[in-house]
C-alpha positions as CSV (number, residue, x, y, z in Angstrom):
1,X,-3.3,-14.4,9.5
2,X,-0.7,-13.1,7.5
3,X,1.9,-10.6,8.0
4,X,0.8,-7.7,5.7
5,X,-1.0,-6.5,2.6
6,X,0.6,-4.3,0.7
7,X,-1.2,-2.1,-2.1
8,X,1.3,0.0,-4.8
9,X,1.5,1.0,-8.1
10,X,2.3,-1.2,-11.0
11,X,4.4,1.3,-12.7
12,X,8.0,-0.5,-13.0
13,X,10.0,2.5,-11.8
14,X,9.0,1.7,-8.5
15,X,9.4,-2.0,-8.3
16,X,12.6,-1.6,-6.4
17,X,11.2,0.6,-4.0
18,X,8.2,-1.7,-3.3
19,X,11.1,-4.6,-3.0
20,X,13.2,-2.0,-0.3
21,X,9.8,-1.7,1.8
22,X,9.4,-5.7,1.9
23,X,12.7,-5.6,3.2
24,X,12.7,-2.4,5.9
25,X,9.5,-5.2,7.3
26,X,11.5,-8.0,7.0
27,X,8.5,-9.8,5.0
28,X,9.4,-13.2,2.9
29,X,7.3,-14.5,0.3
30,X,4.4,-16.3,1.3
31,X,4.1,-13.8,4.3
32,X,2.1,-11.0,2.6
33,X,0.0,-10.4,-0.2
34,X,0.8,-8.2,-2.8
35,X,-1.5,-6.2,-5.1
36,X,0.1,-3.5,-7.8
37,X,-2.4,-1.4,-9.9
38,X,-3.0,1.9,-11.7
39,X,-2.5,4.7,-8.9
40,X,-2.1,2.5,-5.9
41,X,-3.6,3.5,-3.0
42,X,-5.2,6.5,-4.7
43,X,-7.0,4.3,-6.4
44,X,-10.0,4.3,-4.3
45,X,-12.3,1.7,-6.3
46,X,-9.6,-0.6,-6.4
47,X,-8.4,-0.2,-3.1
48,X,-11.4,-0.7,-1.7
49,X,-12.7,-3.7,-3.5
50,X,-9.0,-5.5,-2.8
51,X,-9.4,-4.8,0.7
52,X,-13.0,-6.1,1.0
53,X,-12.0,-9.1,-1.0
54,X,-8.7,-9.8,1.0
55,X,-10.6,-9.5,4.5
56,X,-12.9,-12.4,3.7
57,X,-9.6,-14.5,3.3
58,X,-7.4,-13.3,5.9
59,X,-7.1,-10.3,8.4
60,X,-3.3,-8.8,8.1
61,X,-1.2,-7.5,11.0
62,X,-0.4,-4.4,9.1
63,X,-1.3,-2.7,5.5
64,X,1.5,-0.6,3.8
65,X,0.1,1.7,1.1
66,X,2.2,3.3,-1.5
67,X,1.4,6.3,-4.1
68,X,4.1,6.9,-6.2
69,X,5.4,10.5,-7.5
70,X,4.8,11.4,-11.4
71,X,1.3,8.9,-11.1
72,X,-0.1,8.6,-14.3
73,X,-3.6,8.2,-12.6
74,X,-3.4,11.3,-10.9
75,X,-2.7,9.9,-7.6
76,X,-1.0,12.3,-5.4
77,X,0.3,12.4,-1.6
78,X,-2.9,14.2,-1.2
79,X,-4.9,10.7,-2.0
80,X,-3.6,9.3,1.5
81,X,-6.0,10.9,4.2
82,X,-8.8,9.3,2.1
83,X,-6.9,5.4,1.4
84,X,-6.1,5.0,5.3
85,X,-9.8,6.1,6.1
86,X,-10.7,3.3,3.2
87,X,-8.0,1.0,5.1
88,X,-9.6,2.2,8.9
89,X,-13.6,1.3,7.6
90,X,-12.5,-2.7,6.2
91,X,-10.4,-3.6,9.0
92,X,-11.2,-1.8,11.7
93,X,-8.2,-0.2,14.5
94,X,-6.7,-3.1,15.0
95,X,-4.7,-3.6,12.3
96,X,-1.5,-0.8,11.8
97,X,-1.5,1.2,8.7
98,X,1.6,2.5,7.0
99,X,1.7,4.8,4.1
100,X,5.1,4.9,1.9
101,X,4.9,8.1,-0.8
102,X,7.6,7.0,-3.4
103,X,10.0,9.4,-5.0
104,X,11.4,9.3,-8.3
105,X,14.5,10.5,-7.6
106,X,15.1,10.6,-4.0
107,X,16.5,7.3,-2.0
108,X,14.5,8.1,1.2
109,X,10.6,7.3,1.3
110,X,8.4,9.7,3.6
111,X,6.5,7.7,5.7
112,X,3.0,8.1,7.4
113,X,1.5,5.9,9.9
């Protein structure tokens, strides 16, 4: 088992971000598994084949998903009821979903869990 998966964008403006959530979990390399791509969590197609494809290695404690602001996908905040259900139908209830929405310009992160 491993501690978490964590699904973000790859856009570089939000790498430190990403890096401030790792550390908020207190999660060390080797103790998650990280997967960045266009749109993130909104990113349906990807998020769900990553998921399926990580559950037949390993089931996680938690998933943190993260959709940034200014997506150049088109992902938006609204994109989140949809990635948890994706997260809920792979792994179940058992496993604690959080979902970071990343701000360009503003040093808190809303959270929903």
């Amino acid at each position: 088992m491993i501690k978490a998966i964590i699904i973000g964008s790859n856009d570089n403006r939000f790498q430190y971000k990403i890096n401030k959530i790792l550390n908020i979990h207190n999660l060390n390399f080797g103790e998650y598994e990280l997967a960045l791509f266009y749109g993130g969590a909104g990113n349906f197609e990807l998020l769900r084949k990553h998921l399926e494809m990580s559950k037949r290695f390993h089931i996680p404690r938690k998933i943190i998903i993260t959709i940034n602001e200014d997506c150049k996908f088109k992902s938006t905040i609204n994109d989140f009821t949809r990635s948890i259900q994706i997260c809920r139908n792979i792994f179940g209830t058992k496993v604690e979903i959080l979902a970071y929405y990343l701000e360009l310009e503003n040093q808190t992160t809303t959270v929903f869990s």
